[in-house]
VMD Tcl script that draws the C-alpha trace (Angstrom):
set ca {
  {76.41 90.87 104.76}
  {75.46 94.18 103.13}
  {75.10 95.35 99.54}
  {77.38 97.65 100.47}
  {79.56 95.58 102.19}
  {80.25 93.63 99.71}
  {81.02 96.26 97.26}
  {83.52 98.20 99.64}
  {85.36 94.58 100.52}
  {85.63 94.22 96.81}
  {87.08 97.36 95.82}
  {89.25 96.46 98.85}
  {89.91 92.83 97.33}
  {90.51 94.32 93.46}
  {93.26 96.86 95.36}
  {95.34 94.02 96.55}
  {95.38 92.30 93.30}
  {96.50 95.10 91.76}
  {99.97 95.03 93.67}
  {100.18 91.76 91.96}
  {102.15 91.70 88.57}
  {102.86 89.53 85.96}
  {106.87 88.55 85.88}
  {107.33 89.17 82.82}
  {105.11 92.44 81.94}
  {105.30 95.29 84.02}
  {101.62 95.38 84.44}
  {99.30 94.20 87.16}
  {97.31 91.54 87.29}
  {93.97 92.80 87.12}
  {94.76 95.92 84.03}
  {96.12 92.50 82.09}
  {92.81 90.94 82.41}
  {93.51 88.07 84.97}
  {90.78 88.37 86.93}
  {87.72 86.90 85.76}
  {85.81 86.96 88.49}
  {85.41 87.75 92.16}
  {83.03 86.59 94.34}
  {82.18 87.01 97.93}
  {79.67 85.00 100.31}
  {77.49 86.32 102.73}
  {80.00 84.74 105.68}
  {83.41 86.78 103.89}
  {84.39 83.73 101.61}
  {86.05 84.55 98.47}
  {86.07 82.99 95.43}
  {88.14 84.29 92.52}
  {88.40 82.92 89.28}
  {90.93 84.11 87.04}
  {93.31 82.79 84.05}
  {96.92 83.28 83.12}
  {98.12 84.60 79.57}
  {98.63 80.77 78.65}
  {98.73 77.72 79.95}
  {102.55 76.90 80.03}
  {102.96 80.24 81.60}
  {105.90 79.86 84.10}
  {104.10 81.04 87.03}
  {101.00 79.04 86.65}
  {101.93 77.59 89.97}
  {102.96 80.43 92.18}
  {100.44 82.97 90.62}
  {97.64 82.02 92.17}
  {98.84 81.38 95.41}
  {100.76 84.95 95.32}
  {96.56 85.69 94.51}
  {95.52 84.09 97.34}
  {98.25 85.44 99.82}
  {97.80 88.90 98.86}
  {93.63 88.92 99.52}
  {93.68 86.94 102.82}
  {95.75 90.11 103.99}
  {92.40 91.70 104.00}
  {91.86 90.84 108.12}
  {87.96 90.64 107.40}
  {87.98 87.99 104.93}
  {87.24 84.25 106.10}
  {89.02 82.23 103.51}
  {90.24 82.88 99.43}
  {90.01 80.50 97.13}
  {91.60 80.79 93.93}
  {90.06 78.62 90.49}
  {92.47 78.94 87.23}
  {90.58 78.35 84.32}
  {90.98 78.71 80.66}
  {88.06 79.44 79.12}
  {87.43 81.97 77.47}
  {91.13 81.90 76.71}
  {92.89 85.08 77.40}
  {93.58 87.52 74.53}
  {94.99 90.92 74.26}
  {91.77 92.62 74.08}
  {90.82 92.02 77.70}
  {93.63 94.13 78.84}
  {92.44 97.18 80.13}
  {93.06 100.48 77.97}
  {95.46 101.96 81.19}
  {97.40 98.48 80.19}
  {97.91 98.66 76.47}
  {98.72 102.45 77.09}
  {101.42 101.01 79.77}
  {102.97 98.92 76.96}
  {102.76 100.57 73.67}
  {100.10 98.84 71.89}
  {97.48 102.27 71.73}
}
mol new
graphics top color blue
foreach p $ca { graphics top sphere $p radius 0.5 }
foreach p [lrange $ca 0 end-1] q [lrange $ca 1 end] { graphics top cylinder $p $q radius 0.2 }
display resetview
């Protein structure tokens, strides 16, 4: 797979993550910060790490599955994978400027 390739499948790949939002902000998953990281193997695998605003956040079960629904829409993709971790723990100030605009805090 392409340079290119890759970069195109993920711009395609941050798209459908941003349809995702978090239940109880009305901002998507990727302007909050989420995502940590996405990446994607020469044979379409994807691998996406990503954390949630704490760790006894309600949807710590269904997030990442929502995650992984939404990206293996993508018909080129082989197969998502989704990793939660917690470190570096999530803070305010990875929220993307478009975000804090969204709620207030600029």
């Amino acid at each position: 797979m392409k340079e290119e390739e890759k970069q195109k499948l993920g711009e395609e790949i941050i798209k459908k993550i941003c349809e995702i939002y978090d239940p109880e902000i009305p901002v998507n998953i990727y302007e909050l910060g989420l995502i940590y990281d996405v990446k994607i193997s020469d044979d379409r695998d994807i691998m996406i790490e990503m954390t949630l605003t704490s760790p006894n956040c309600p949807v710590a079960e269904s997030l990442p599955v929502e995650v992984e629904e939404k990206v293996s829409e993508i018909k080129t993709i082989t197969s998502v994978k989704v990793n939660i971790v917690f470190e570096p723990p999530w803070t305010k100030d990875m929220m993307s400027e478009e975000a804090k605009l969204e709620l207030g805090m600029l």
